[in-house]
C-alpha positions as CSV (number, residue, x, y, z in Angstrom):
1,X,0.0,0.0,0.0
2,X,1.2,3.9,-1.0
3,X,2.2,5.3,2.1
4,X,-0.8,8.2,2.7
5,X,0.6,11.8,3.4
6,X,0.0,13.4,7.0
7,X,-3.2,15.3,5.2
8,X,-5.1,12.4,3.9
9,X,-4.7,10.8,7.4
10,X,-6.5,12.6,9.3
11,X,-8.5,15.9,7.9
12,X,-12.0,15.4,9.6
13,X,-13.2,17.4,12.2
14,X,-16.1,16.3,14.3
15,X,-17.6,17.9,17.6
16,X,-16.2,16.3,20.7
17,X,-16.5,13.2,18.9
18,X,-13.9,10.3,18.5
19,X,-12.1,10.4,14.9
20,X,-11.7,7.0,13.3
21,X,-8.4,6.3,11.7
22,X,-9.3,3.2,9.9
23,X,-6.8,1.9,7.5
24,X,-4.5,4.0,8.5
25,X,-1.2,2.0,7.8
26,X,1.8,4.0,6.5
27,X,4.5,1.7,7.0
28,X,5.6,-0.8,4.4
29,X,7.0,-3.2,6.7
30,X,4.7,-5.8,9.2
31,X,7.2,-5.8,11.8
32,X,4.9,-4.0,14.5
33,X,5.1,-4.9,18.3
34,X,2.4,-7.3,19.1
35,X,-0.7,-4.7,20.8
36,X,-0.2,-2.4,17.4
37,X,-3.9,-3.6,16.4
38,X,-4.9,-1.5,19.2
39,X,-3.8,1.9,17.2
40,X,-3.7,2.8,13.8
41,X,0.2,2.6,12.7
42,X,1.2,5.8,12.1
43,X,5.5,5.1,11.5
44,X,6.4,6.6,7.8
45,X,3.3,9.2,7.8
46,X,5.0,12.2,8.7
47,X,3.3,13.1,11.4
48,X,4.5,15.9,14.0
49,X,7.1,18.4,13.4
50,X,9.1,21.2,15.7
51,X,7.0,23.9,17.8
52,X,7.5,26.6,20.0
53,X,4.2,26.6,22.8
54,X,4.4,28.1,26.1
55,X,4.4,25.9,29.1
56,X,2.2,25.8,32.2
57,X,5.4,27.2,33.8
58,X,5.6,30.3,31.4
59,X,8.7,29.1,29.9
60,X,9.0,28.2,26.1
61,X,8.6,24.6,25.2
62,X,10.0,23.0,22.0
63,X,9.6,19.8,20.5
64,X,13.4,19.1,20.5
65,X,13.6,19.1,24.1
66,X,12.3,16.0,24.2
67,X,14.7,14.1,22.1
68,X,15.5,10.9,23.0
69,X,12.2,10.6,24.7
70,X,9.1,8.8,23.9
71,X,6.2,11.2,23.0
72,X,2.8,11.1,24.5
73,X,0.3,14.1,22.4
74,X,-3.4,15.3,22.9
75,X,-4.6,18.2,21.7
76,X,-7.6,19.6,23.3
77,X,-8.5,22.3,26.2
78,X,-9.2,22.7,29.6
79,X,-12.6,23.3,29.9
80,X,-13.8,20.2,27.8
81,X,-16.7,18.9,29.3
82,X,-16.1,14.9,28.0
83,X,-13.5,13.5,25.7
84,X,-10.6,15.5,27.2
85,X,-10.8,15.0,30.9
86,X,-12.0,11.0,29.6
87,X,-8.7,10.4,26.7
88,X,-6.0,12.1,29.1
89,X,-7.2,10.3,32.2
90,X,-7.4,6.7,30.5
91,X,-3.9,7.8,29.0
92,X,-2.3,8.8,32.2
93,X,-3.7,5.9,33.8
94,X,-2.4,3.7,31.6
95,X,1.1,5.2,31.6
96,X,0.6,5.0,35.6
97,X,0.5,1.1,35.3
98,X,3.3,0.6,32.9
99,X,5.3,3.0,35.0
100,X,4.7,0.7,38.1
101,X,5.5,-2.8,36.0
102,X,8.4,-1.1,33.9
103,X,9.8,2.1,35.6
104,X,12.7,2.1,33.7
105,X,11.4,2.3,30.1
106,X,8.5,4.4,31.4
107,X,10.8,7.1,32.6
108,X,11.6,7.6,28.7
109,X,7.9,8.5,28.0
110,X,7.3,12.3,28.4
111,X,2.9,13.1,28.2
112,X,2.1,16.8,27.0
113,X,-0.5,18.4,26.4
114,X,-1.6,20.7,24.0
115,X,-4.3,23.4,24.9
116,X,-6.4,24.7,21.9
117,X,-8.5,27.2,23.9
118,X,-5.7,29.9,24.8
119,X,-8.5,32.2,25.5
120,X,-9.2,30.2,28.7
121,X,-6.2,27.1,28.7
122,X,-4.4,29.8,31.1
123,X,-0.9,28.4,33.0
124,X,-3.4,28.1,36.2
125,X,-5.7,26.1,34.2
126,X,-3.2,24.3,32.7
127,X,-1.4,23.5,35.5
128,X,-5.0,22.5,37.7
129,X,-5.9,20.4,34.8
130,X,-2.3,18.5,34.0
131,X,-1.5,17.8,37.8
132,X,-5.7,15.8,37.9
133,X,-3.9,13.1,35.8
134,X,0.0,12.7,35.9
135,X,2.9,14.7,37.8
136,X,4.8,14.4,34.6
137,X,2.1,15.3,32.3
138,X,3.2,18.9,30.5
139,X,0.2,21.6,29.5
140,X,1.2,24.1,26.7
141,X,-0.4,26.3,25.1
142,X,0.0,29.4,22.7
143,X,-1.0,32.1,20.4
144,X,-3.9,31.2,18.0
145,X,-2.3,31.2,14.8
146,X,1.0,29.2,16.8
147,X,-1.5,26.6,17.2
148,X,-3.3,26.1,14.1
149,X,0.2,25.7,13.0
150,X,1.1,23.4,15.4
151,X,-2.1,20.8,15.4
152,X,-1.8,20.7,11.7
153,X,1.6,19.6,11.5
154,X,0.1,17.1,13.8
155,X,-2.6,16.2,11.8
156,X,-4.9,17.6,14.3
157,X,-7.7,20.3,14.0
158,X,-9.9,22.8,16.1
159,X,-12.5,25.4,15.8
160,X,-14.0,27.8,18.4
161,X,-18.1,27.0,18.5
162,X,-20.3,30.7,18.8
163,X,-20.9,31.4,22.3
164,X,-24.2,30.5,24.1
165,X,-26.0,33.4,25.6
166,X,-24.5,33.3,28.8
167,X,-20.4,33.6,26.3
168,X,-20.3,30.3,27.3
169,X,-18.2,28.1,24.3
170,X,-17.1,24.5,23.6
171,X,-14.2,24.1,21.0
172,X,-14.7,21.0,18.2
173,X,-11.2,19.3,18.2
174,X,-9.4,16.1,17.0
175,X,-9.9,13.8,20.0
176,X,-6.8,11.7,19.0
177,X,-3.9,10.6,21.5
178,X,-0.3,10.0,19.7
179,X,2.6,8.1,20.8
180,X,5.6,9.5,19.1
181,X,9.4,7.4,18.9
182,X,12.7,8.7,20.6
183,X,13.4,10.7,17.1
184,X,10.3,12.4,17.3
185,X,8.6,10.1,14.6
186,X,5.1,8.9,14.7
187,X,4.6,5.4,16.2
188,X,0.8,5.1,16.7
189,X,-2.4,6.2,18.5
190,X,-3.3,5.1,22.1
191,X,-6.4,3.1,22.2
192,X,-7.9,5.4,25.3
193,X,-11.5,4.4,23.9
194,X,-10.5,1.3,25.2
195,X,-9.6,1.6,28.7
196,X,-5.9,2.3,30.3
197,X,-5.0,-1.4,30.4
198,X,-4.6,-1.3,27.1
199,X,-2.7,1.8,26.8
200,X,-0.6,0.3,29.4
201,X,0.0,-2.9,27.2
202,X,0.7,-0.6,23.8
203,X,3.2,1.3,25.5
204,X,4.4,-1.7,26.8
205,X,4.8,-2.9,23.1
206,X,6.8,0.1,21.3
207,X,8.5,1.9,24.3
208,X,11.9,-0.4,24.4
């Protein structure tokens, strides 16, 4: 199979809603760890790219300074009222168990987390809603047109809803979480929709 280009992967955008990645194999090889049904296989797709966010410590964040480290991605926001608090807590909670049965490989998985919503996805917020779900787990966030940039070089995607009466708002975003390699390429997706014993099992699979 032609390896599909980052674009063709993923390009729908649905309202809090899970996005399928169905035949979403990009490598040309069937060498993948045993619990890589679980995700779609993302290796050879391009995926991800260097960025320049602003941590839930106010200092600047870049994709480099993670090199040499597994790569755990969502993008969403703070004030999600389902799949957010739902995917990163399943994630986290599965990175939780294969820290406690593998503490040394899991110490070369980094979580981040990418807040869409910079209008509200403050450092406070960032920092209240990271430390719910892992001590390790790293909120960013950054100017609007930063993070368009950003999500589409991870094949991700957002859009600000009109406010309800009250200026209430609910953002529509990819509800996708990515496990990225040591070199910063694209391994697979986490199979949150499927509990954190199975995240714990994938990550058991790739991270070596």
């Amino acid at each position: 199979m032609k390896p599909r280009t980052m674009h063709q992967i993923i390009r729908t955008l649905l309202p809090c809603a899970a996005l399928a990645l169905a035949a979403c194999g990009t490598s040309e090889t069937d060498d993948a760890p045993i619990e890589a049904e679980l995700g779609a296989d993302l290796r050879g797709s391009g995926i991800g790219g260097p960025f320049e966010l602003t941590g839930e410590d106010g200092q600047t964040v870049r994709w480099d300074d993670f090199d040499g480290q597994y790569r755990i991605i969502y993008f969403g926001y703070t004030f999600c009222p389902d799949f957010c608090p739902t995917d990163v807590s399943r994630a986290m909670a599965g990175l939780k168990t294969f820290e406690q049965e593998h503490p040394e490989r899991a110490a070369k998985v980094q979580p981040l987390f990418v807040g869409v919503d910079p209008e509200r996805d403050t450092l406070q917020a960032l920092r209240e809603f990271t430390d719910q779900y892992h001590p390790r787990l790293i909120g960013m966030t950054g100017e609007p047109e930063v993070l368009q940039e950003t999500a589409k070089a991870f094949a991700a995607d957002f859009r600000k809803r009109e406010p309800n009466e009250e200026g209430g708002y609910l953002v529509d975003h990819t509800v996708i979480t990515y496990l990225f390699g040591p070199d910063g390429e694209a391994l697979t997706t986490l199979a949150t929709d499927q509990g954190p014993e199975a995240v714990a099992r994938q990550l058991d699979s790739w991270v070596r």
